[in-house]
N, C-alpha and C positions, 0 to 999 in steps of 0.2 A: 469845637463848634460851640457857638455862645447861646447859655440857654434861654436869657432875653432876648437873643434876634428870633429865635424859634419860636419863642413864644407870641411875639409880635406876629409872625409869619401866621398861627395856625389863627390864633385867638378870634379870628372872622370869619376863619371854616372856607373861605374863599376859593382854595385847591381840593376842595371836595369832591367834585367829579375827576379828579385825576387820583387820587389813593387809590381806587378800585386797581387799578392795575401800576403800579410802584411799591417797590420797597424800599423802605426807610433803612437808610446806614448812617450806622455813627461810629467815631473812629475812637478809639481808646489812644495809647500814647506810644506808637511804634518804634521798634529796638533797633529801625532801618532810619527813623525820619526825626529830624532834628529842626522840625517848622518850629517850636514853641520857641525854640535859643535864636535862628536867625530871623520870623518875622515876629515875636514877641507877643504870638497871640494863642490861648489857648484855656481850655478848662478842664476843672476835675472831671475827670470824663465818665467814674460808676456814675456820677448824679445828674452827668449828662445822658447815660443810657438813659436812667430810672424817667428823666422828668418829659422826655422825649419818647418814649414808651408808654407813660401817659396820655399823653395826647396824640401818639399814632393808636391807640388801643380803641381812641372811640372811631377809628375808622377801619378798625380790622387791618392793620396794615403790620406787617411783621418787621420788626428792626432786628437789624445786622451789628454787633458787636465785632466792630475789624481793627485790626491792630492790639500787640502788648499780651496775646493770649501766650503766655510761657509756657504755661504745661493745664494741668487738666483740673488744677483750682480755678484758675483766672477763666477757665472756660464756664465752670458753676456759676462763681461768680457774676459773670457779665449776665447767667440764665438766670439768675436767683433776682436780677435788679429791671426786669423786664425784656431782654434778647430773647429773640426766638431763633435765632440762631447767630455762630460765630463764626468768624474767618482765622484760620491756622497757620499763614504765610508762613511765620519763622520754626513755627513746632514742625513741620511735617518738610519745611528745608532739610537737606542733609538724607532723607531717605531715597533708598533705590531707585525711585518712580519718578521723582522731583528731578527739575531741569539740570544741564550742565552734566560737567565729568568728575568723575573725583579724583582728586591729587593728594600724594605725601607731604607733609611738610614736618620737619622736627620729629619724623615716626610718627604721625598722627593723619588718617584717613581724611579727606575734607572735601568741601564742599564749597565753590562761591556763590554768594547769596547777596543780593544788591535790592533795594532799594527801590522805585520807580521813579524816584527824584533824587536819584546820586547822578553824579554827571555821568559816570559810565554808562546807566540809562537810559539818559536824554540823546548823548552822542551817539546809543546804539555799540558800545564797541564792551569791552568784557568779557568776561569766562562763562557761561552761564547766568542762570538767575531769570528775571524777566527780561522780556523783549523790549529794547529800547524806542525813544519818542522819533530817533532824527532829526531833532532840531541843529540848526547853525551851531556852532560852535562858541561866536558871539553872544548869543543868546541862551547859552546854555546858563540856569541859573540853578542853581543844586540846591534842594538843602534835607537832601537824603544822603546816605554814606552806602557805601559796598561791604561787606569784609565774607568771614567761612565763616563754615558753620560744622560740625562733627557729622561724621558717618552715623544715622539713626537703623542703617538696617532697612528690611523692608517694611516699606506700610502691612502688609501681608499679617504681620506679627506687633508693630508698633499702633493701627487702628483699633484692635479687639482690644487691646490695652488700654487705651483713651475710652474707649467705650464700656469698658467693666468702670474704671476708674470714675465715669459722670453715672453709671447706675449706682456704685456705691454710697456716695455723694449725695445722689436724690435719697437713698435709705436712709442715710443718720439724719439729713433736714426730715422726714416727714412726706415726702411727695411724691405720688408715682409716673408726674407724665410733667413736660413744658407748661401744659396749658392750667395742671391741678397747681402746681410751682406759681404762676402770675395771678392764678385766683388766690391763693394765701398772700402775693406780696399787696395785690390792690385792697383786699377787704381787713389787714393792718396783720394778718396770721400769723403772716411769717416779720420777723423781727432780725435787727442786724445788732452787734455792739462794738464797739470800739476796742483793738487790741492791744494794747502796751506793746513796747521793743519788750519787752523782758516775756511777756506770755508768746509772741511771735516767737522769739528763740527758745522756749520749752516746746511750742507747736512743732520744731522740725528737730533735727536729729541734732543731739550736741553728748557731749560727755566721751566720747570714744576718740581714740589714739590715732584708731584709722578706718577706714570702712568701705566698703564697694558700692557704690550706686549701679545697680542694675536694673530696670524698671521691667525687663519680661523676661 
């Protein structure tokens, strides 16, 4: 989403009597959709939350961070740059609750997880996942992909996870709620900095032979 056309859009206040009742969504860069490679259009999309949260802020209108949430950094993240909340498509894929059946493949638990603009999608036909458009076949134009996704277990056990995980989160930043979090990012509080590859790679686990990821 281009944040000159947004800005163009709000800068007259023109759709002011419609924010009372709308929320604002803005899409980060999804691990399903491959818009930026086939129509060549796209932006960095934290500084598309940030500046677009701006300007929904002076209407009290809450923005939706959807797409690209991997696990429960990126979910901080998108809260830390003005989201008042996030969409978990591909994180909470692959658990018990979430659509479809699960199948073996190579010994491995899984899950299909598609897209809403893969063509399986659009043509309505595939294993699970979302509910397709039904369009012609002719007209089917994709530029979303399908593939699995791992057994996560139940949300049961996988939610309180994600949710200890954004309280801990708010503890090391400094902030106790969403809305104490966007008063520190507007009044300059809260500060971000730029990571190196090499401080990224001390950030997450390296040096060991072998190791278990288990998250609960």
């Amino acid at each position: 989403m281009a944040i000159r056309w947004l800005t163009r859009l709000f800068a007259g206040y023109s759709l002011s009597s419609c924010f009372s009742s709308i929320t604002f969504v803005l899409l980060f860069h999804f691990g399903i959709l491959q818009a930026q490679v086939v129509k060549a259009v796209g932006r960095a999309q934290i500084s598309a939350v940030y500046h677009s949260s701006k300007i929904a802020r002076e209407y009290g209108v809450p923005v939706i961070a959807d797409g690209g949430i991997a696990n429960t950094g990126c979910a901080i993240k998108a809260l830390s740059v003005g989201a008042s909340c996030v969409m978990m498509g591909s994180l909470l894929a692959g658990t018990e609750e979430s659509p479809g059946e699960y199948f073996f493949r190579d010994g491995m638990r899984l899950k299909s997880y598609r897209g809403m603009a893969s063509r399986e999608a659009i043509l309505g036909g595939g294993r699970g996942g979302k509910s397709g458009m039904r369009r012609p076949q002719h007209s089917a134009h994709a530029h979303g992909v399908s593939g699995t996704v791992m057994d996560k277990g139940s949300i049961g056990l996988f939610v309180p996870y994600l949710t200890q995980s954004i309280k801990h989160g708010f503890q090391d930043i400094g902030t106790q709620s969403i809305s104490n979090l966007h008063e520190q990012l507007f009044t300059g509080k809260l500060r971000f900095e730029l990571r190196s590859q090499a401080a990224q790679k001390e950030g997450g686990i390296h040096d060991l032979f072998t190791y278990e990821k288990r998250l609960f």
